[in-house]
DRENBA-610743 format. One record per atom (N, C-alpha, C): residue in one letter; x, y, z. Coordinates in steps of 0.1 Angstrom, whole numbers, plus 5000, padded with zeros to 4 digits. Example, Ala and Ser with C-alpha at 12.3 -4.5 7.8 and 13.67 -1.06 7.14 Angstrom:
BEGIN
A513249435078;A512349555078;A513249675078;S512849785071;S513749895071;S512950005079;
! end
This chain:
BEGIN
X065633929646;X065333839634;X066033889622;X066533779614;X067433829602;X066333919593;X067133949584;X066634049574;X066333939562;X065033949557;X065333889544;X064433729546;X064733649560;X065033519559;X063233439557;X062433589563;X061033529561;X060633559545;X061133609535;X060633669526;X059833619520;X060233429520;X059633319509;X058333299519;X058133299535;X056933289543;X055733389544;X055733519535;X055133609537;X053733549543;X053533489531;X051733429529;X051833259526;X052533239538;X052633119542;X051733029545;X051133109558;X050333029566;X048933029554;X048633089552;X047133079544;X047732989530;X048732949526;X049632909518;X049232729521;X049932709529;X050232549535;X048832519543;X048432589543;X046932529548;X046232469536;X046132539523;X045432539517;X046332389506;X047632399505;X048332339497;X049632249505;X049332149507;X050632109512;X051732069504;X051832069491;X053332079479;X053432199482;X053732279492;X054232409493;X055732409493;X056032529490;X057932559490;X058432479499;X059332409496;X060332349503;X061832389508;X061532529513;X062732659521;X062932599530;X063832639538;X064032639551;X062832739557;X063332849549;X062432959557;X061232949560;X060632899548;X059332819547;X058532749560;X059832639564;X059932539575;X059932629585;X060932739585;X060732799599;X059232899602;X059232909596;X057733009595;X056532909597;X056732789594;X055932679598;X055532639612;X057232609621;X057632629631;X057232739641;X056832819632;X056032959640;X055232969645;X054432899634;X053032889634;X053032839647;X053132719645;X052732559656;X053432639670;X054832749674;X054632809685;X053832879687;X052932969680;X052233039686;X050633009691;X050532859685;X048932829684;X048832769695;X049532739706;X049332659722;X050132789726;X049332759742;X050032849754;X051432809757;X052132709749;X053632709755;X054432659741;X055132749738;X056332759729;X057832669733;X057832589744;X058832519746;X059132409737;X060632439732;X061232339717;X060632259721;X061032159734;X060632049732;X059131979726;X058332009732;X057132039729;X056832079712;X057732199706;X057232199690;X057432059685;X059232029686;X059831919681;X058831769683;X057931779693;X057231589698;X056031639688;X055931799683;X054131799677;X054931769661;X055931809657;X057031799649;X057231649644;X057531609651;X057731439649;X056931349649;X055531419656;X053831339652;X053531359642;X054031479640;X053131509621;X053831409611;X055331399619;X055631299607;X056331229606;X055231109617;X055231009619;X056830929625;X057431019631;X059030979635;X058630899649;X058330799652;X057930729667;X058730619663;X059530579657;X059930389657;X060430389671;X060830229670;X061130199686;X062530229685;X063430279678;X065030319679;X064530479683;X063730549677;X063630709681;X063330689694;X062230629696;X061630619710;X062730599722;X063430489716;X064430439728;X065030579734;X065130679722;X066430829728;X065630919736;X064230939725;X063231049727;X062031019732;X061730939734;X059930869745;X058630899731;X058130939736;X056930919728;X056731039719;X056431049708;X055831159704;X054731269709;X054631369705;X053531449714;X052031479706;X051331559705;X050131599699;X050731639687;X049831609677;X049931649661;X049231819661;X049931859655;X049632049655;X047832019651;X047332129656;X045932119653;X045432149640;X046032209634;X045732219615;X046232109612;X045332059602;X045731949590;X046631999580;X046732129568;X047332149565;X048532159572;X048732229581;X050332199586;X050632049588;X049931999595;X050231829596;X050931769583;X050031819571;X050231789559;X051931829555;X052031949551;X053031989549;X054431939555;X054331949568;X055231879578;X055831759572;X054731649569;X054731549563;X055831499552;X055631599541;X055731599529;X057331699531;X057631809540;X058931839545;X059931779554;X059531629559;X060231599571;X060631449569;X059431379566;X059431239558;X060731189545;X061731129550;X062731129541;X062531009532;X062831019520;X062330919511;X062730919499;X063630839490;X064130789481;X063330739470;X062830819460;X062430719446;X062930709435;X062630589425;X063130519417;X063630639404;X062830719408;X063730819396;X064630949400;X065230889414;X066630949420;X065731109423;X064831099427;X064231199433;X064631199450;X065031289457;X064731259472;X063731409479;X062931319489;X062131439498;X062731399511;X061731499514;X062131579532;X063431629529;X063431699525;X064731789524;X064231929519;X065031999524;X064732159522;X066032239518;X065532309505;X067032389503;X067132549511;X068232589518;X068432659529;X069332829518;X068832909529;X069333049521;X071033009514;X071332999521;X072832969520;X073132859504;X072732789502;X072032709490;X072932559489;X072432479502;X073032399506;X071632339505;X071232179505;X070032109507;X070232009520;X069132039531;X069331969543;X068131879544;X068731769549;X066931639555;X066831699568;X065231709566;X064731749580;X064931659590;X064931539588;X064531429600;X066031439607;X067231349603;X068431389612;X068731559623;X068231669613;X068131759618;X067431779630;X066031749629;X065131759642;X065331679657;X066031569649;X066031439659;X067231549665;X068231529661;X069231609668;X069131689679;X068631779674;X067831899684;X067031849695;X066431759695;X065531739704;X065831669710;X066931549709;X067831519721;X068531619724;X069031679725;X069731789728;X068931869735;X067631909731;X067031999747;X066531899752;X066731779752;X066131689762;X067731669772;X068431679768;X069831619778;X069931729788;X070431689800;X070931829810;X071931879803;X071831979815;X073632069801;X074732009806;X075932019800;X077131939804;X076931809800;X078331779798;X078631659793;X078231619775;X078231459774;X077831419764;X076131419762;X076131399748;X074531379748;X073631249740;X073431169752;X072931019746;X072031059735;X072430989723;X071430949714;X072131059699;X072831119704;X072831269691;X073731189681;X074731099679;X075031039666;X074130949661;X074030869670;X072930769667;X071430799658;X070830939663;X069730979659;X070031079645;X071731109645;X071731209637;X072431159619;X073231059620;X074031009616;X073730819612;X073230759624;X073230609616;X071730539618;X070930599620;X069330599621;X068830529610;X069130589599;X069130479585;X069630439578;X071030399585;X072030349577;X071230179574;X071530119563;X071029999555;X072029939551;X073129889562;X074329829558;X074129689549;X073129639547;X073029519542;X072529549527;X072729679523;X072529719508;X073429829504;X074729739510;X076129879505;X076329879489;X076030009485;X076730029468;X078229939472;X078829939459;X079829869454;X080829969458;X080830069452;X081930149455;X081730299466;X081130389459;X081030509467;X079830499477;X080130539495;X078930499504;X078230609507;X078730729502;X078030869500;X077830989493;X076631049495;X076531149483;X075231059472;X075131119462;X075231229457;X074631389462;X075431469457;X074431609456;X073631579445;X072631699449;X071631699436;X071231889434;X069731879427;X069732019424;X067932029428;X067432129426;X066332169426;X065732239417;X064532169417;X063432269403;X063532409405;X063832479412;X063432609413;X064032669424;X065132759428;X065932779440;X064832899447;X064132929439;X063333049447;X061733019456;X061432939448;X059932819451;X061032709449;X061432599462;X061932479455;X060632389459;X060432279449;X059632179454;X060032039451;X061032049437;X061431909438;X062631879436;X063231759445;X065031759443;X064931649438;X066031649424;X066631519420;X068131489422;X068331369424;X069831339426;X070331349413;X072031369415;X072931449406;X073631269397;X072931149404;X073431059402;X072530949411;X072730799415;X072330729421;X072030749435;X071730719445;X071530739459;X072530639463;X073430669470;X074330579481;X073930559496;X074630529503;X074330509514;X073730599524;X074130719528;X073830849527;X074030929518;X072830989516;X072531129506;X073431239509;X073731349500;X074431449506;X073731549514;X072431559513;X071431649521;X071131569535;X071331429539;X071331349549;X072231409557;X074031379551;X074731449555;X074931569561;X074031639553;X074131779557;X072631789570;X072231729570;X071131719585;X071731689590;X072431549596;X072631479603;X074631589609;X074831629602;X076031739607;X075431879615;X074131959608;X073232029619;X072731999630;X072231859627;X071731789638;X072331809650;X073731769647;X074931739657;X075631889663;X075531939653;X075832089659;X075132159667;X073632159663;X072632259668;X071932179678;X072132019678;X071531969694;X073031959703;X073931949700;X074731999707;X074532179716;X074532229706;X074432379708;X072632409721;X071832319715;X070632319725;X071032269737;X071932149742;X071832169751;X072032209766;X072632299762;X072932439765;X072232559771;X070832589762;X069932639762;X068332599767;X067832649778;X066932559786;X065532679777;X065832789773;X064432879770;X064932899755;X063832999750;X063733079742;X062832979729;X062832999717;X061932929711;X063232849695;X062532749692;X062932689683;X063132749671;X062232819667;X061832909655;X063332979653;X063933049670;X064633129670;X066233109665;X066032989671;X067532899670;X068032849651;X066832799645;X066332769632;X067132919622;X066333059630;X066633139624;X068033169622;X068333169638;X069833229638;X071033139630;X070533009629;X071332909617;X071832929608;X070332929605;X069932949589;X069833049581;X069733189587;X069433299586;X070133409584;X070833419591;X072533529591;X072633559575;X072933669575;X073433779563;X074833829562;X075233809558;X077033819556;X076833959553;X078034049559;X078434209554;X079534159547;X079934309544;X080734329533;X082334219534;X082634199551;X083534109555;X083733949554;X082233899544;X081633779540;X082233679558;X082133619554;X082333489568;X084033529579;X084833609572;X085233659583;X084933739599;X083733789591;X083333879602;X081933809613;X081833669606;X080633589607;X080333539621;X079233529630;X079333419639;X079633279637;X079633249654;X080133059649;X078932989643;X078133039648;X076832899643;X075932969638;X076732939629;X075732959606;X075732849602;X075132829595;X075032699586;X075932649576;X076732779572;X077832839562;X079032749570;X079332769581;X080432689586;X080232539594;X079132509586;X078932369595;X079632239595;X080532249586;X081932179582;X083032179592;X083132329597;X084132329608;X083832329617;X082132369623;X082032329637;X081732209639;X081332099629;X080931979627;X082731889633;X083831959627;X084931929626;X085531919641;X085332029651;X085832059657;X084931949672;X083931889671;X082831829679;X083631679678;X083731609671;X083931449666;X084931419656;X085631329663;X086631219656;X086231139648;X087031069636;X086630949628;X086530869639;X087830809646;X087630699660;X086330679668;X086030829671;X084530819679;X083530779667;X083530859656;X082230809648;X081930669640;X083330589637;X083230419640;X082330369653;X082930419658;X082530389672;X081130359676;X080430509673;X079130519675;X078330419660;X078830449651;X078430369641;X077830179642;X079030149649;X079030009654;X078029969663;X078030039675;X076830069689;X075530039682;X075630189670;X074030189669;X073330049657;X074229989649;X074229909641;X073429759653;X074229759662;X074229629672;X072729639681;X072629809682;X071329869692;X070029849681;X069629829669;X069129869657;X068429709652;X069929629658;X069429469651;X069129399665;X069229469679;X068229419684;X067329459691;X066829609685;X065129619686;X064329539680;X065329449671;X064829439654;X064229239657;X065129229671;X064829079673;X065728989669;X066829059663;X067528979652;X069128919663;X069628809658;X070828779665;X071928889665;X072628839678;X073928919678;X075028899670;X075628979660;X076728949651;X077628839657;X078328809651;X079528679650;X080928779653;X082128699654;X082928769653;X083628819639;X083328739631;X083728799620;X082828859611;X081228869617;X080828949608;X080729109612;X081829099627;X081729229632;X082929329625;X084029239623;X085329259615;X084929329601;X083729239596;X083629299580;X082729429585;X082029439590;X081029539591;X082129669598;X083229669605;X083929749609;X084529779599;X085029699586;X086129729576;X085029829568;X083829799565;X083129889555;X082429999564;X082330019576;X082030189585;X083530189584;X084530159586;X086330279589;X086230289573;X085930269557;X085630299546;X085030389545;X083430399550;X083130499545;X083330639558;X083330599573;X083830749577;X085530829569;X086330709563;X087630789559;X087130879543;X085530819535;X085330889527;X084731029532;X084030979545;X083131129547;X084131239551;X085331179555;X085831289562;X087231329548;X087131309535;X087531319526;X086531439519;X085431409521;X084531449510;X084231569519;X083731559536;X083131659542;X084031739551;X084931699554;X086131789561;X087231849553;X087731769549;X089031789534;X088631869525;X087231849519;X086631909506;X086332029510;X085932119500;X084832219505;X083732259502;X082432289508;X081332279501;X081132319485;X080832239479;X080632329458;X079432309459;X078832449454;X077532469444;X077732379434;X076832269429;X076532239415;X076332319401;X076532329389;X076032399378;X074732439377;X073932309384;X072632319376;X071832439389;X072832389401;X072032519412;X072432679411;X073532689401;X074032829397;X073132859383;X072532809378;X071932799365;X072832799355;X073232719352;X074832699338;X073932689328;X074432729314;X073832679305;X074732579298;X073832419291;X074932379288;X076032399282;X077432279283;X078432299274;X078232329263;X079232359253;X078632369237;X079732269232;X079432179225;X080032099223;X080531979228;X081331919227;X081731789235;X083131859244;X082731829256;X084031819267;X085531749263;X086331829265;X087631759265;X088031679282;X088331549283;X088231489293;X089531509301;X090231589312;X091331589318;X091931469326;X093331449317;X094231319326;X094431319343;X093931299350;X094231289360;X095431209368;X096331249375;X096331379385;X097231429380;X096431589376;X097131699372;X098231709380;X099231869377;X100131889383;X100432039385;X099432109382;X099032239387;X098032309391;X097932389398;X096832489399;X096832619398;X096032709391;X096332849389;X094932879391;X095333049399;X094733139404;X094633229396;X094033269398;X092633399387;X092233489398;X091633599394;X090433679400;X089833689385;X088233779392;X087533749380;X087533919376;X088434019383;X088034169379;X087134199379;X085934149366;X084734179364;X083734019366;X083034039371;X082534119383;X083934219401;X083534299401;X084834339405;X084634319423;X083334279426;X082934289441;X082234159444;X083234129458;X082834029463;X081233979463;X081233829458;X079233829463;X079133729473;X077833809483;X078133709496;X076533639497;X075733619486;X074933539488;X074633479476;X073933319478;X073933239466;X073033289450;X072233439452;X071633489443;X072433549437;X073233629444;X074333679438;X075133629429;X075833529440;X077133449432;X076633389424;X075433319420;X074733229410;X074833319396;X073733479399;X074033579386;X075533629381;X076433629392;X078033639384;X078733489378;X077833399379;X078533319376;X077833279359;X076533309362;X075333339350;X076133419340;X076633519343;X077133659337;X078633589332;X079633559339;X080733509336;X080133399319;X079433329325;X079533239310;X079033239305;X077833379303;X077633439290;X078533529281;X079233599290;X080933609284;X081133519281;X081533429286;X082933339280;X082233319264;X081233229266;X080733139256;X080033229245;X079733379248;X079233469238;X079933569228;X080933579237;X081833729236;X083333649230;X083533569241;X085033499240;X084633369231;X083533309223;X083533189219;X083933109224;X083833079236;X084232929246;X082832869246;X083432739246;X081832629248;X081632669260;X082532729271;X081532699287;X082132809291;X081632839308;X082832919315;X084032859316;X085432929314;X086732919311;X087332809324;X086732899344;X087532819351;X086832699353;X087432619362;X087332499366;X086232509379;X087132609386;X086032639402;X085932809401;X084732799412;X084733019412;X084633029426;X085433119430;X085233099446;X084733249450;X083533239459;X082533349463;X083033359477;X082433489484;X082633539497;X081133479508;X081133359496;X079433349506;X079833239514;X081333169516;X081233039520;X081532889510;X081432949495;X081232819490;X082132849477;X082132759469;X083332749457;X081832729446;X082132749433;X080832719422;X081332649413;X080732559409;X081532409399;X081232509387;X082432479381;X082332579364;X083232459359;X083932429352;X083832289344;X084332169352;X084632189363;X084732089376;X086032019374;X085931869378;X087131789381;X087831769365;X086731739363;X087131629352;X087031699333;X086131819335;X086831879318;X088031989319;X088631939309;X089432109304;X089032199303;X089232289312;X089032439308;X089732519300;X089432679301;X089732739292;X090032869295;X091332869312;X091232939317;X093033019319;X094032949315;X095332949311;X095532909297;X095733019292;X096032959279;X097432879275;X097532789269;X098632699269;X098932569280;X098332619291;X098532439301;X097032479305;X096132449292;X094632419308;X095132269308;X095732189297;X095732059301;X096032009316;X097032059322;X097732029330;X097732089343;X096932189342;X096132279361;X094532249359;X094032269367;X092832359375;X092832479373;X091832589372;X091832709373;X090832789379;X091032839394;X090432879403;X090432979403;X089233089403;X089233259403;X088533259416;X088633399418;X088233439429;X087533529426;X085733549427;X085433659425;X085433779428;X085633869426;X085934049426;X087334099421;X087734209422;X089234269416;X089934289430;X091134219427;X091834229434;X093234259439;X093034359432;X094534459427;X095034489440;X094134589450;X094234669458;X093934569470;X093334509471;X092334419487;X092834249481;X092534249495;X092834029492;X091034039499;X091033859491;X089533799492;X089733799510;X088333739514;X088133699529;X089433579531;X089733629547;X090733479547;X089733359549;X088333359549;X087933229549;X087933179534;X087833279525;X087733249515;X089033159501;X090033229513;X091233209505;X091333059513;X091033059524;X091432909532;X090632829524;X089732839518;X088832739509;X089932659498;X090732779491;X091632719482;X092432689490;X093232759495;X094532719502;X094532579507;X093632569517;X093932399527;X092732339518;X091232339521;X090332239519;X090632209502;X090232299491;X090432249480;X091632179477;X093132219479;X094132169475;X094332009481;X093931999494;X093531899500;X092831789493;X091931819489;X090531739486;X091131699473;X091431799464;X092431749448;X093431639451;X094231659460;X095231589461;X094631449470;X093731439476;X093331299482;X092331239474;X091931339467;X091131219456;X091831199444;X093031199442;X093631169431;X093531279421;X093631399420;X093231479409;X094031579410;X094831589421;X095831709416;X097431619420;X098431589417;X099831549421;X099831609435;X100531499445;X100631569461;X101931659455;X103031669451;X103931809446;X103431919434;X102331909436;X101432009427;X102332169428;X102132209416;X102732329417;X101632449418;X101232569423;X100132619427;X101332769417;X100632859410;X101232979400;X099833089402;X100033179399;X098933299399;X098733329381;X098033329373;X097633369361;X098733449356;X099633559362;X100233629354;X101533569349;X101933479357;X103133379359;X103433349344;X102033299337;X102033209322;X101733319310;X100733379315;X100433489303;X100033599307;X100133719298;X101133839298;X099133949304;X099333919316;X097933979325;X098234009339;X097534109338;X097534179355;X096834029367;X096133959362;X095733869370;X096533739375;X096333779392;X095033749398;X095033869407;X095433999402;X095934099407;X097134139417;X097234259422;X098834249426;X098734219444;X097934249449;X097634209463;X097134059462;X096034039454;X096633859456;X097733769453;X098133819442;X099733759435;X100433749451;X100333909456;X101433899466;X101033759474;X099533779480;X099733649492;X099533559490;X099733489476;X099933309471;X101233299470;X102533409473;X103533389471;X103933299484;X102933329491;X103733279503;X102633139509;X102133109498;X101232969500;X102032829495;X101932729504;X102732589500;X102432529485;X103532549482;X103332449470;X103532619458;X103832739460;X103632809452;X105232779445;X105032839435;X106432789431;X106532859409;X108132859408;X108232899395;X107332909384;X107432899375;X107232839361;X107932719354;X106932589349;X108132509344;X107332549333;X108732509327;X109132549307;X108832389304;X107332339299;X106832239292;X106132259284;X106132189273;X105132259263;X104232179266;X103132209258;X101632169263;X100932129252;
! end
């Protein structure tokens, strides 16, 4: 069992009995999951997952069709309750979303895609495909007949409290899929994939091993495959855009006729194909290409000071930083949150900057931390912030280079993701800090191995 991962369940159970607005952890959830195996003579997943999906109320006739009936509701009310209020996915008018749980790692996942997942998955024999795992994981509530105008996914959002979370608000409007949707319905697919596989052992356990893992000093290099941390690349490595149209289409057709409703036309099959190949080319922009970012408000930023300067997009550089100080890698979101806390009380205290200086911070935990993001100037090259991005790397890196997962974040996904959403020039020029002004940074073992990164290149002589 990981270290750490029950910390927020200590006094759980006497906890959620009594209160079902209880923490909304993962760990929380798994310690929940505990419960409900230990209180019957049989701990078999499947079995949690049908007492799992009675508490909350997941039986329609599209679940049914994959998974059969639901099973007994756990014998406590409070857990029933809680379940409920963790699992039940739901949208309100003031860009609030539930059934979602924010995970050690500090990513926010919906329970429902997740569960469903899984439990087709110990339901399938092993080998082969597994009927039902996109469909239940991925287009289950898709609401094609109420597509936003422009963007069909996302937002991220943040949480009241990263240590007790209880309520998430979106970072913006609700689209088609949420980003915490996304992020179930990609576990989903991983981890009922991965179940079924696995005919024993307990749910709780699989949950843990996810979700749970503790990075050493080697952060995600030294990592197993199935963390939560890399659920982008195992998600990556499972499914094609082609297949996920695919399944998209199926379950849209399987959906409208549980529903009673006529069989599409030919051309309204045409339009409904042009807006799924839309939004899978966004998902696989935003969730393959991209790389996971912490929000501000999840690192605790304090605001800007002053009004933002707005950057012309698409820039035409990017420059690399280390941060020195802090001089040592951080490989968990507590961490990386207080260096990044620390960073812009410097900047904005010491140095008189309205905010932290870079643009992005990149941690050894897996993840990058929005510091003035796409779209303000920073204040992190002096003389062209107009005209780059400015990406540090947290710790000193004179002597040691960051994790290679960590540098592949910048290297392929970030430069990637700039350049396909319009925000960095595809001939982007990529420089190290010392290039422009007269500093040891981004130290001399990183300097060295961006020399040999695409797109690295001179100095141009422009004024700014």
């Amino acid at each position: 069992m990981a270290i750490g991962c029950w910390k927020y369940g200590l006094v759980l159970l006497f906890f959620v009995a009594s209160n079902a607005a209880g923490s909304l952890h993962m760990d929380d959830f798994i310690k929940v999951v505990k419960q409900i195996e230990d209180e019957g003579p049989s701990s078999e997943p499947l079995l949690v997952l049908r007492k799992l999906r009675k508490a909350a109320s997941l039986n329609d006739a599209f679940i049914k069709r994959f998974l059969g009936n639901a099973g007994d509701p756990p014998s406590d009310a409070g857990l029933s309750a809680y379940i409920r209020t963790a699992v039940q996915h739901r949208l309100s008018g003031d860009d609030r979303e539930t059934g979602v749980v924010l995970t050690s790692d500090g990513t926010t996942v919906a329970l429902t895609p997740l569960l469903l997942g899984i439990e087709v998955g110990f339901l399938s024999a092993s080998g082969g495909s597994v009927r039902g795992l996109y469909e239940l994981t991925f287009t289950k509530d898709l609401d094609l007949r109420s597509l936003p105008a422009t963007t069909l996914l996302g937002p991220d959002g943040c949480w009241d409290n990263v240590t007790s979370p209880k309520v998430f608000t979106l970072l913006g409007s609700p689209s088609l899929l949420t980003n915490a949707e996304l992020n179930g319905g990609m576990d989903g697919v991983v981890l009922g994939t991965e179940a079924k596989s696995r005919r024993d052992g307990r749910l709780s356990s699989l949950l843990t091993e996810y979700y749970c893992h503790q990075l050493d000093s080697r952060g995600l290099d030294a990592a197993p495959r199935l963390i939560s941390r890399r659920r982008r690349e195992n998600f990556r490595g499972l499914i094609s855009a082609p297949v996920m149209v695919r399944k998209v289409m199926k379950s849209v057709e399987l959906q409208r006729s549980l529903a009673g409703r006529l069989k599409m036309g030919s051309k309204a099959k045409r339009q409904l194909r042009a807006v799924v190949e839309r939004g899978i080319r966004e998902f696989v922009h935003k969730y393959m290409d991209c790389p996971p970012i912490i929000p501000r408000c999840m690192w605790g930023a304090q605001p800007y000071r002053g009004t933002p300067t707005n950057l012309s997009l698409p820039l035409s550089n990017l420059y690399i930083h280390h941060t020195s100080t802090p001089s040592q890698p951080c490989l968990t979101l507590q961490q990386c949150s207080a260096d990044m806390r620390s960073m812009q009380r410097f900047h904005q205290e010491d140095r008189g900057w309205d905010d932290i200086g870079y643009s992005f911070v990149v941690g050894s935990d897996g993840h990058l931390y929005e510091g003035r993001g796409w779209l303000w100037q920073g204040a992190h090259t002096l003389g062209h912030n107009s005209i780059g991005y400015g990406v540090s790397f947290i710790g000193d890196y004179t002597s040691s280079l960051p994790s290679q997962h960590s540098m592949g974040l910048v290297r392929d996904n970030l430069a990637a993701c700039a350049v396909g959403g319009g925000r960095l020039e595809a001939n982007f020029t990529l420089q190290g800090h010392r290039q422009l002004v007269n500093t040891s940074c981004p130290g001399d073992a990183l300097y060295s191995e961006i020399q040999g990164w695409e797109h690295f290149g001179e100095v141009k002589r422009s004024a700014n």
